[in-house]
C-alpha positions in Angstrom: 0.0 0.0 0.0 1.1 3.7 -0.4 1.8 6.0 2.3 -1.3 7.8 1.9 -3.8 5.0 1.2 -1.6 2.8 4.5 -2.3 6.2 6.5 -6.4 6.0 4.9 -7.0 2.8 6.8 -6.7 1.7 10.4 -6.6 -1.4 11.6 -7.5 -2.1 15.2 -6.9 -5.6 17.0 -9.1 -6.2 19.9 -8.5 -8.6 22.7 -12.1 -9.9 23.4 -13.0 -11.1 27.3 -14.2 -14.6 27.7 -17.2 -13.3 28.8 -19.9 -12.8 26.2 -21.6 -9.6 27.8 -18.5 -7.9 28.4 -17.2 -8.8 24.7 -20.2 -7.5 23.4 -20.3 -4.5 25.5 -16.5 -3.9 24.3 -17.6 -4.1 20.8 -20.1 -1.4 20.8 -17.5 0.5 22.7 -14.5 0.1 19.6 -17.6 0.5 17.0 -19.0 3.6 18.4 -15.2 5.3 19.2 -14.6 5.3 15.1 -18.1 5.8 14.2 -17.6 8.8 16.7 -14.5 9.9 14.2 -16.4 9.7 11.3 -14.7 6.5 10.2 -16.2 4.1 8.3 -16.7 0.1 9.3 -14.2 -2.0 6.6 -14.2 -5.3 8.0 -14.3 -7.0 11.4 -12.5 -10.7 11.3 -12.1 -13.0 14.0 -11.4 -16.4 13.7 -12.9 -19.6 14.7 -10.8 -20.4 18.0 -9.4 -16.7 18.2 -9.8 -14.3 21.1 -9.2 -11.3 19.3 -10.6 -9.5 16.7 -9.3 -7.3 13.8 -11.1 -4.2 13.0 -10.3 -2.7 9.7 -11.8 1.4 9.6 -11.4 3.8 6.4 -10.5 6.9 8.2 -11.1 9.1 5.0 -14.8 9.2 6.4 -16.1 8.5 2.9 -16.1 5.7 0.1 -14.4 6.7 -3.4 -16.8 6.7 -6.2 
């Protein structure tokens, strides 16, 4: 990637608690911080036996077109 489109996106790894209320309760935390910065939701991966979770945000605020 080039160094602006690199500095466009923003990957985020969170560490989700074994609990499921507090892992949920974290999500809506990490989602609403970059919806609160006008970022917009890429991609959220986590794998099958994984306890964390990668969040991809475009911070441009917008999609090309």
């Amino acid at each position: 990637m080039s160094g602006a489109q690199s500095e466009r996106y923003q990957d985020l790894c969170v560490r989700l608690p074994a609990e499921e209320d507090a892992a949920s309760a974290l999500l809506r935390k990490v989602l609403a911080e970059g919806g609160s910065r006008g970022w917009k939701l890429i991609s959220a991966i986590k794998g099958p036996e994984a306890d964390v979770l990668l969040v991809t945000w475009d911070t441009s605020g917008s999609f090309p077109g």
